[in-house]
C-alpha positions as CSV (number, residue, x, y, z in Angstrom):
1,X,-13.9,146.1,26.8
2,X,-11.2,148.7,27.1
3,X,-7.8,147.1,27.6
4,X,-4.4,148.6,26.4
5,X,-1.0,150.2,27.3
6,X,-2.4,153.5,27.9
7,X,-3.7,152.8,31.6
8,X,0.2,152.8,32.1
9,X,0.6,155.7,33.6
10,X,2.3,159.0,32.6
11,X,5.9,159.1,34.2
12,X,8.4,156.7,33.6
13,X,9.4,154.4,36.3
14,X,12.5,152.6,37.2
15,X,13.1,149.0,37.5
16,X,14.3,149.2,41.0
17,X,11.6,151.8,41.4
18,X,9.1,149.4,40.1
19,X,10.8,146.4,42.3
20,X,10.3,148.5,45.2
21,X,6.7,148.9,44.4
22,X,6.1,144.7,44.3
23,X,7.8,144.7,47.1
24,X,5.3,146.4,49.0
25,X,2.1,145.8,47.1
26,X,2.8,141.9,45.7
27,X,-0.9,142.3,43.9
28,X,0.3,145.4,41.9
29,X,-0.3,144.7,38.1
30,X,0.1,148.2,36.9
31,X,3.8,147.9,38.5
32,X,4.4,144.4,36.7
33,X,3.2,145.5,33.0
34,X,6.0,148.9,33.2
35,X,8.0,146.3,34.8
36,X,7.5,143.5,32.1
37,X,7.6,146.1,29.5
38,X,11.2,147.4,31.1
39,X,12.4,143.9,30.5
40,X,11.3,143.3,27.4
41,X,13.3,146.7,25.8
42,X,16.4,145.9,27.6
43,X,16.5,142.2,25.8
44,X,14.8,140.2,28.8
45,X,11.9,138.6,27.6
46,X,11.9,135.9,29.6
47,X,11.7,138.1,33.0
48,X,8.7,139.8,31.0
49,X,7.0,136.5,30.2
50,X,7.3,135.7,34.0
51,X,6.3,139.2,34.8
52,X,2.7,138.7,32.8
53,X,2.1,135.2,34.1
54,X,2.5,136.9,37.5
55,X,-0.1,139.0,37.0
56,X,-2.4,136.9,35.6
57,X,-2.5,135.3,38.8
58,X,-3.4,138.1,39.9
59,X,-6.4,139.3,37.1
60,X,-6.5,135.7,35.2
61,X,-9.8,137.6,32.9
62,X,-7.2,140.4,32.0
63,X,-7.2,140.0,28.1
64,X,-4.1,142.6,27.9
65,X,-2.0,140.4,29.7
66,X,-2.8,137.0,27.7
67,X,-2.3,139.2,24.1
68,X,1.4,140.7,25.8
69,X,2.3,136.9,26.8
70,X,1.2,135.1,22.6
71,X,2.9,138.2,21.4
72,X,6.4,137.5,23.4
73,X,5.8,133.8,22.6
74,X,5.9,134.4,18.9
75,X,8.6,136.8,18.8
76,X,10.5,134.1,20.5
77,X,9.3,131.6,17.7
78,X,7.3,129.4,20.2
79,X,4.1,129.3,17.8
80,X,2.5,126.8,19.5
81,X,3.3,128.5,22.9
82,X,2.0,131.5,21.1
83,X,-1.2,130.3,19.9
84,X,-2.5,129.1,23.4
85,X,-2.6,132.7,24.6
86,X,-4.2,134.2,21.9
87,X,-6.6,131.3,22.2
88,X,-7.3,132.1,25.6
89,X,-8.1,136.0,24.9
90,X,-10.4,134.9,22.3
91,X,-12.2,132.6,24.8
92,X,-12.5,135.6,27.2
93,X,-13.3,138.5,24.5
94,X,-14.5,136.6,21.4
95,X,-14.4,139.9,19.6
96,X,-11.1,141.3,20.6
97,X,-9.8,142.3,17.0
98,X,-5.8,142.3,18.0
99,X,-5.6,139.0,19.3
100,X,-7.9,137.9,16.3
101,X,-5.3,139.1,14.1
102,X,-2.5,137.7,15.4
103,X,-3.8,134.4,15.6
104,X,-4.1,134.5,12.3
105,X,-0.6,136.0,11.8
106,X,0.7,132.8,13.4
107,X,-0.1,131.0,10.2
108,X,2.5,132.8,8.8
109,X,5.0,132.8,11.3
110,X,8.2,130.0,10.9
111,X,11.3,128.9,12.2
112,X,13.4,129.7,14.6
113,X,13.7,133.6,15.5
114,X,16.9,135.7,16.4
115,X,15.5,136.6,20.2
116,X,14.5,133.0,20.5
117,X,18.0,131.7,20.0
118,X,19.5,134.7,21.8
119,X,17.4,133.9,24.7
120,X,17.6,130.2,24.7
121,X,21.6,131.1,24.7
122,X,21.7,133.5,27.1
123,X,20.4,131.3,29.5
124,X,22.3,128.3,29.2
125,X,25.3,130.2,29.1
126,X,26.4,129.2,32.7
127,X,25.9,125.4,32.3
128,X,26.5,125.6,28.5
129,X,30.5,124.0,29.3
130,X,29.1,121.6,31.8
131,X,26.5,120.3,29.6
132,X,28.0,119.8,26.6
133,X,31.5,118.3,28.0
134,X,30.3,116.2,30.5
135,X,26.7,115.4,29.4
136,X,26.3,115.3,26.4
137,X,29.8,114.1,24.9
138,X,30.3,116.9,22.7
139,X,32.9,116.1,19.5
140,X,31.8,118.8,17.1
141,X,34.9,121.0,17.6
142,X,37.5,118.4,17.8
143,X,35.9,116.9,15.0
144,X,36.0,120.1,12.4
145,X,40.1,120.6,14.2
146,X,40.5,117.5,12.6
147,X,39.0,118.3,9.3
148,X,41.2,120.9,9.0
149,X,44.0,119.6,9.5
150,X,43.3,117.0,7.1
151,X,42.4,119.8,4.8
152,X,45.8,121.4,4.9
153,X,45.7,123.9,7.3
154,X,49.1,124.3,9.2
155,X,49.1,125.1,12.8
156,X,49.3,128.9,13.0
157,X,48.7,130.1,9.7
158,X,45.2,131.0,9.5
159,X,43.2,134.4,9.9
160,X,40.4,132.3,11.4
161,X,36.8,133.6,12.1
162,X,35.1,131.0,15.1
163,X,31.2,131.7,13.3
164,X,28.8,131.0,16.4
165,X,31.4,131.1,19.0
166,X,29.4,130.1,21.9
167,X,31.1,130.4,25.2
168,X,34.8,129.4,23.1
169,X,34.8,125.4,23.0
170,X,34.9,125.5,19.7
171,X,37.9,128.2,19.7
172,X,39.6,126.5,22.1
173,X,39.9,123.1,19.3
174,X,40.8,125.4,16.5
175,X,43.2,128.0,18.2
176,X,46.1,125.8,16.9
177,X,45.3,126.9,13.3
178,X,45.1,130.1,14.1
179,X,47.1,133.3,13.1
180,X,44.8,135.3,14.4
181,X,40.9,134.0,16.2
182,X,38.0,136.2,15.8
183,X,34.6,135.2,17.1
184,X,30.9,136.4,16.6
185,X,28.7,134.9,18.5
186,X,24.3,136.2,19.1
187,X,24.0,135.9,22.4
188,X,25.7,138.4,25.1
189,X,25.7,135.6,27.6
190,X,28.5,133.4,25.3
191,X,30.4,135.8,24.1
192,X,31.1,137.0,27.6
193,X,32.0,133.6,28.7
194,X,34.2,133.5,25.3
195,X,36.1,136.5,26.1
196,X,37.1,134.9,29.5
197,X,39.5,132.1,28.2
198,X,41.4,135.1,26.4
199,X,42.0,133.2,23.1
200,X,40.0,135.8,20.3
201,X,42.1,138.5,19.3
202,X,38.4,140.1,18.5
203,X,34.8,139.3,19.2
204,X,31.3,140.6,18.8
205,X,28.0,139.9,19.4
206,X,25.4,139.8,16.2
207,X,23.5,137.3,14.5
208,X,26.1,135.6,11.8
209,X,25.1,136.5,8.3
210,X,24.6,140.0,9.3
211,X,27.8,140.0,10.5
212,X,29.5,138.3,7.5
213,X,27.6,140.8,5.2
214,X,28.6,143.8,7.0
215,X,31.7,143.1,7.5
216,X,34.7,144.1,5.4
217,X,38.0,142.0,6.8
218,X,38.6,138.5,5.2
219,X,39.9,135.4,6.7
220,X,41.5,132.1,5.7
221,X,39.1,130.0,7.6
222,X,35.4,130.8,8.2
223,X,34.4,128.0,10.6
224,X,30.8,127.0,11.8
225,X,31.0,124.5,14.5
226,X,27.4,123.1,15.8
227,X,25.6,127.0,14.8
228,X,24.0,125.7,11.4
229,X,21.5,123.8,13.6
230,X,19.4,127.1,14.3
231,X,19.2,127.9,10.4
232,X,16.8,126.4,7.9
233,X,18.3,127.6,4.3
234,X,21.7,127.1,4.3
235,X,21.9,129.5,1.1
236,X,22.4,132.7,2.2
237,X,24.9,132.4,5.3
238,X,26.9,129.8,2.8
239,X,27.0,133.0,0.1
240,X,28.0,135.4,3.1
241,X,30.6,133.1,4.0
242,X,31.9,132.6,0.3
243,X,32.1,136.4,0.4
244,X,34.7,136.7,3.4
245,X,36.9,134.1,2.3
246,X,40.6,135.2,1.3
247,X,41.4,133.0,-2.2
248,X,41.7,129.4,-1.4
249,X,40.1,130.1,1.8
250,X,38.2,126.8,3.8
251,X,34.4,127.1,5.0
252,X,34.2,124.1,7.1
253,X,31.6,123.1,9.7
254,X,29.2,121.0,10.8
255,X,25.1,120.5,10.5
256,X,23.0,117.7,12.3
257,X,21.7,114.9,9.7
258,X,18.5,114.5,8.0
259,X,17.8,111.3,6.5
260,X,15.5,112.2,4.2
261,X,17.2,114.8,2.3
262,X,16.5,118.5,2.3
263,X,16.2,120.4,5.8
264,X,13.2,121.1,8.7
265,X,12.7,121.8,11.8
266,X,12.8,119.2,14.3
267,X,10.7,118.3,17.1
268,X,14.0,119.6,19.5
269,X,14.0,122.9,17.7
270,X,17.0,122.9,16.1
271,X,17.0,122.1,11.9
272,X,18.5,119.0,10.2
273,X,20.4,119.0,6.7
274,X,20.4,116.4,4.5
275,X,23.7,115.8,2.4
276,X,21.6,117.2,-1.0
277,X,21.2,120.6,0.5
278,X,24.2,121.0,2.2
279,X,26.2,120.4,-1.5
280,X,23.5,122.9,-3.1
281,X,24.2,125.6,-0.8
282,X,27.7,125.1,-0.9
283,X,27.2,124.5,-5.0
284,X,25.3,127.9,-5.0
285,X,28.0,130.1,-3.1
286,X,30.6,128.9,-5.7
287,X,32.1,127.0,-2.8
288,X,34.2,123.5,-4.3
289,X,33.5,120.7,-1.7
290,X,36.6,119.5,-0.1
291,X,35.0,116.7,2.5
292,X,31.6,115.5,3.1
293,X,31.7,113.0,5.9
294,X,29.3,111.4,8.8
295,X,30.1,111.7,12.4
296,X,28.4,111.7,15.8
297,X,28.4,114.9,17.0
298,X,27.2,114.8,20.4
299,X,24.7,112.4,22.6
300,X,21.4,112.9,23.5
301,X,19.7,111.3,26.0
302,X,22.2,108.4,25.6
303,X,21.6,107.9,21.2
304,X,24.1,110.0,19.4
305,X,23.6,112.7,17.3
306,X,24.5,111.9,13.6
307,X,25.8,115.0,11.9
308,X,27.7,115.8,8.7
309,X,31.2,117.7,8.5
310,X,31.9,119.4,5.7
311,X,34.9,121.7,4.4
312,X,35.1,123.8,0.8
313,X,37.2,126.1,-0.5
314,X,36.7,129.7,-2.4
């Protein structure tokens, strides 16, 4: 069965173009797969997700459409999500050799991916404030404030770098220390809502250790409030931070607790640390532990959320 991308046709349409199109021919499938395929390059793979499932009500036997959605799935790190698809083009065209492949390519595949988190980010942004606050009885950011300040960092001192920024809540507890604020953050949608409260004398958006590595400027404080959760090996981001620090500089943060030691991947998609890897990764980046404490972080569904703070020094 011939299915690709090459029954798209030659000139390139719009998005509004191609909006105007559904409009007037709801059915079209030709105008949702440029549409979808829009989406996807400009960062939205969500509204391309949607755009394929559309059509598949449309042409549920299209084999094309199934393959696009597994391969979305797993660049968002949804493996199981992923696998269904692919599944269900195999059940329609047994022999189809590119969703055979990555099937198998799932076996592979692990933890949690940059678009995922970017995506998962980007559209929480809105309620992100809400949620946390009101919710979910958020206390990670007051709670590393705290640490520094037991760790010796005077009010208004620091060169501080906010590592995850989200949408500023954790700026907003550790502005005090700060000389100077500057925040990275993945996800557009944040670092948007960060730039509104006017606290960061600089921000950008990027994925963290990237940013630490290609960064030249050093700060006092390199903090990582309630961001470790979306990394499995603390290793490399701890060395990256190590890196930035000024001499006697503080990495402090915070990771959700696992009991048992080590880390993985939990059943809510974010990881848990256990003590023992947090004080190897910190070992390993030739950081010397300052504090190692328990706290609850946050609740969830009415059970806190044990964590761990930690600070160390370069």
């Amino acid at each position: 069965m011939e299915d690709s991308l090459t029954e798209i046709p030659e000139k390139k349409n719009t998005a509004e173009e191609l909006c105007d199109r559904l409009l007037l021919a709801p059915q079209d499938t030709g105008a949702m797969w440029e549409l979808a395929i829009l989406l996807e390059n400009s960062g939205d793979l969500p509204g391309a997700i949607y755009l394929y499932q559309r059509a598949l009500r449309v042409d549920p036997y299209r084999v094309a459409f199934l393959t696009e959605l597994g391969r979305l799935w797993r660049e968002l790190g949804d493996v199981e999500r992923a696998r269904s698809w692919f599944n269900r083009a195999l059940s329609i065209e047994p022999d189809n050799a590119d969703a055979a492949a990555a099937l198998k390519s799932l076996d592979r595949a692990g933890g949690l991916t940059p678009a995922y988190i970017r995506t998962l980010f980007d559209q929480y942004a809105e309620r992100f404030d809400t949620d946390l606050i009101g919710t979910l009885k958020y206390q990670a950011p007051a709670l590393v404030a705290a640490l520094l300040a037991r760790s010796g960092v005077a009010e208004g001192s620091a060169d501080l770098l906010d590592l995850g920024c989200g949408t500023g809540l954790s700026g907003a507890a550790l502005k005090p220390f700060a000389r100077v604020m500057d925040g990275v953050d993945l996800s557009p949608g944040m670092v948007a809502k960060a730039r509104a409260r006017g606290i960061y004398n600089a921000l950008a958006v990027g994925e963290a250790e990237a940013f630490l590595v290609g960064n030249g400027k050093s700060w006092d404080v390199v903090a990582a409030v309630d961001m470790l959760n979306y990394i499995g090996d603390l290793g490399p981001i701890f060395r990256a931070a190590a890196a930035r620090l000024k001499p006697d500089g503080l990495f402090a943060g915070t990771v959700e607790k696992r009991v048992e030691g080590g880390q993985a991947l939990s059943e809510k998609r974010r990881y848990r640390h256990g003590a023992d890897h947090l004080r190897a990764a910190l070992d390993a980046a030739g950081l010397a532990q300052v504090e190692l404490s328990e706290a609850v972080l946050r609740q969830e569904g009415g059970v806190p959320v044990v964590g761990l703070t930690f600070a160390a020094r370069r």
